[in-house]
N, C-alpha and C positions, 0 to 999 in steps of 0.2 A: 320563458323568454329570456332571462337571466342568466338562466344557463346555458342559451344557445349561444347569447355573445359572450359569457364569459369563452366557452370553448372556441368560438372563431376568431379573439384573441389569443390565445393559445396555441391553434395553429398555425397563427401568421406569427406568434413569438417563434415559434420551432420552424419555421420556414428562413425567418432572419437568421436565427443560429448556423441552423444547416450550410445557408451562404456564407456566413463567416467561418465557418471553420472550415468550408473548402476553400476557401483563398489565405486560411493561416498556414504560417509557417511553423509556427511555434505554438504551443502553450503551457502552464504552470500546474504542476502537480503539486498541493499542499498535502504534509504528513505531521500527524500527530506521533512525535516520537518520544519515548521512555526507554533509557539503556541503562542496565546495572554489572556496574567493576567492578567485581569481588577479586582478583588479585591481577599483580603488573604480568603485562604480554610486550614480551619483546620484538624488535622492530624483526618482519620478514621471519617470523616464524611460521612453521611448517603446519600440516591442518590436513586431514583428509575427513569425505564426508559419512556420515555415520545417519541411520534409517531407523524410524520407529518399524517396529515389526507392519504397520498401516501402511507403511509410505513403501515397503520391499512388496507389499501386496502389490505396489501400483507402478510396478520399476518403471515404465515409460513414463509418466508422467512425472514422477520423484525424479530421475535425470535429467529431464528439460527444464522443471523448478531448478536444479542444482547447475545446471548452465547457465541459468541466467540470472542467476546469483552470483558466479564463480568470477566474472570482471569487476563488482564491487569489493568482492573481499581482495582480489590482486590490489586495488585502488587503494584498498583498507591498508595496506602493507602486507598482508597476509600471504604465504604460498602453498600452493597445494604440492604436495608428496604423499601420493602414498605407501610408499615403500617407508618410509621415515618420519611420521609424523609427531608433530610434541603434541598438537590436539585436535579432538574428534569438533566437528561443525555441524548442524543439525539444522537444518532452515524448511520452514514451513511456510505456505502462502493459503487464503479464503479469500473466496471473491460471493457476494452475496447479493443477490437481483433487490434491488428498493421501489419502492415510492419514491417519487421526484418531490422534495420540501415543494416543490413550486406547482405541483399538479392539484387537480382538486380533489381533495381525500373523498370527498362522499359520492363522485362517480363513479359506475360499473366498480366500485370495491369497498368492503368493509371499512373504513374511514381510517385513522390513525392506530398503528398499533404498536407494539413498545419498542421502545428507543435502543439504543447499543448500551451497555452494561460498563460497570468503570472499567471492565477488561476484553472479553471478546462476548459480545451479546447476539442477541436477535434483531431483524433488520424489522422493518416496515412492512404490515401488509402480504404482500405480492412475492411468488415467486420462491425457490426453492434454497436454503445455502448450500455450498459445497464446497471441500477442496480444492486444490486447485490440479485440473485435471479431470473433476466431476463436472457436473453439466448444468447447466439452468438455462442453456440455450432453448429454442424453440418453441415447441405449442405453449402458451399460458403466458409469454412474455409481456410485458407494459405495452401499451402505446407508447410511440415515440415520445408524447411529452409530458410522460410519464415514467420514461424509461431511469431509471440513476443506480450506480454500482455503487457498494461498500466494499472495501478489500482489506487486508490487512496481511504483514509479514511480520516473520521471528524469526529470529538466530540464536540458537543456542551455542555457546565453545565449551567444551570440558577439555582439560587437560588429562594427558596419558603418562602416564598408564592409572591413574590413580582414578581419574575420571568425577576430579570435583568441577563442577561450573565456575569458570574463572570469567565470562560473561555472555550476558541476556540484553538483546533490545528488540524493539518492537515498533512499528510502524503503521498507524493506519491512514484509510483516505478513502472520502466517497465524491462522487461525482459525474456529470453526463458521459464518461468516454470510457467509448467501449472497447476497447484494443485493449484488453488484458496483459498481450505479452510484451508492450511495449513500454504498458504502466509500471509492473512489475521488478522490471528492474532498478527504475527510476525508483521504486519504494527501499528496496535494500540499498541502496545511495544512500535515502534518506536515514536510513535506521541505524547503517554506520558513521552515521555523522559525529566527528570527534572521537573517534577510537581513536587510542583505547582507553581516555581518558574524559567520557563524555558529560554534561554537564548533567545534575542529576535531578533536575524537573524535567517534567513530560514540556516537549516544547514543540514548537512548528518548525519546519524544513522544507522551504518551497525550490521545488527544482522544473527547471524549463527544460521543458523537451523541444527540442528542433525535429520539426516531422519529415525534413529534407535539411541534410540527410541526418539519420538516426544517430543524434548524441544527446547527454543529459550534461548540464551547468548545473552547479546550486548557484542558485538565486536568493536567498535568504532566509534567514532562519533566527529564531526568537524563544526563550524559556518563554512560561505562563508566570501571570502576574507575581511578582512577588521575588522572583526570581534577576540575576542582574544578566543582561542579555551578553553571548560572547562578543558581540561586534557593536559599533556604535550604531550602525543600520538598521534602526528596527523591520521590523518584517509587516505584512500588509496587514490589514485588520483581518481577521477570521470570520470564515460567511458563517450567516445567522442560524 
């Protein structure tokens, strides 16, 4: 009996959702970001993109990642030539089907299972990981209020010709919204936040997406404790 009404709450929770977020216009992508400087990049330097032999296996998909990356690294200062470049760009994205924190682990599913790793880990439960371009759509998916994505981006720069790493950052974020390719870009926003000089605790970067029409603001952003924040604004508290 417990579990019935716990679940008929749950549906009327995902039923209230579902209405608000067809009448939002906007909402907030939070990212957990880490970027490391290993030497100065000058403003408006040149960058063409460079493929692990994985990512050339998968050319459609590796060029649509790299297009919708290619407006944040312009925004970065960055420009792409490839006829002349000073360095190679390497950007990777995962998106990973979850358990919802807020569903209840011990229905139709093996209950809690391990958590993300201090760098890129295993998700929850349910559901397959994949690159991005792989699949975890369809048969075996969550129920709706159950449903929550983990995603994560990288950037690799190496300078050329010599091809040391002159910098690495990294961006993750999980949450109910499932538009991948709209999230996405909003994440490498986030993960070039202060190139090329970026603050060097893993920190939050929340940016508002406007769903009409399609543009990204940051919105605020914050080092983890201990760290002194870039702006006086601190940032929102971080969900639980």
């Amino acid at each position: 009996m417990q579990r019935a009404v716990r679940l008929l709450g749950l549906a009327a929770m995902t039923a209230v959702a579902a209405g608000l977020a067809g009448c939002a216009t906007s909402y907030v992508v939070d990212n957990n970001v880490q970027s490391y400087a290993k030497a100065p990049i000058p403003p408006g330097a040149t960058y063409r993109f460079e493929r692990l032999p994985s990512q050339q296996a998968n050319d459609a998909a590796q060029t649509d990642l790299e297009t919708l990356a290619e407006p944040s690294l312009a925004a970065a200062g960055l420009r792409r030539d490839d006829a002349n470049p000073r360095y190679a760009v390497q950007v990777s994205a995962r998106s990973q089907l979850e358990l919802s924190p807020w569903a209840d682990p011990w229905f139709d599913g093996p209950g809690w299972g391990p958590g993300w790793g201090p760098r890129w880990g295993v998700g929850l439960g349910y559901g397959r990981p994949g690159w991005y371009g792989g699949g975890w759509w369809g048969p075996g998916a969550l129920p709706p209020n159950q449903t929550w994505y983990g995603r994560e981006v990288s950037i690799v720069m190496r300078s050329l010709p010599d091809r040391q790493v002159v910098y690495e950052t990294h961006a993750r974020n999980d949450g109910p919204y499932p538009d991948t390719r709209r999230i996405l870009p909003v994440m490498f926003h986030a993960a070039l936040q202060g190139f090329p000089n970026p603050p060097q605790a893993v920190r939050r970067v929340d940016v508002t997406v406007e769903t009409k029409p399609q543009t990204i603001t940051p919105a605020a952003s914050a080092p983890q404790a201990g760290t002194p924040a870039p702006s006086a604004q601190p940032a929102a508290p971080a969900r639980p």
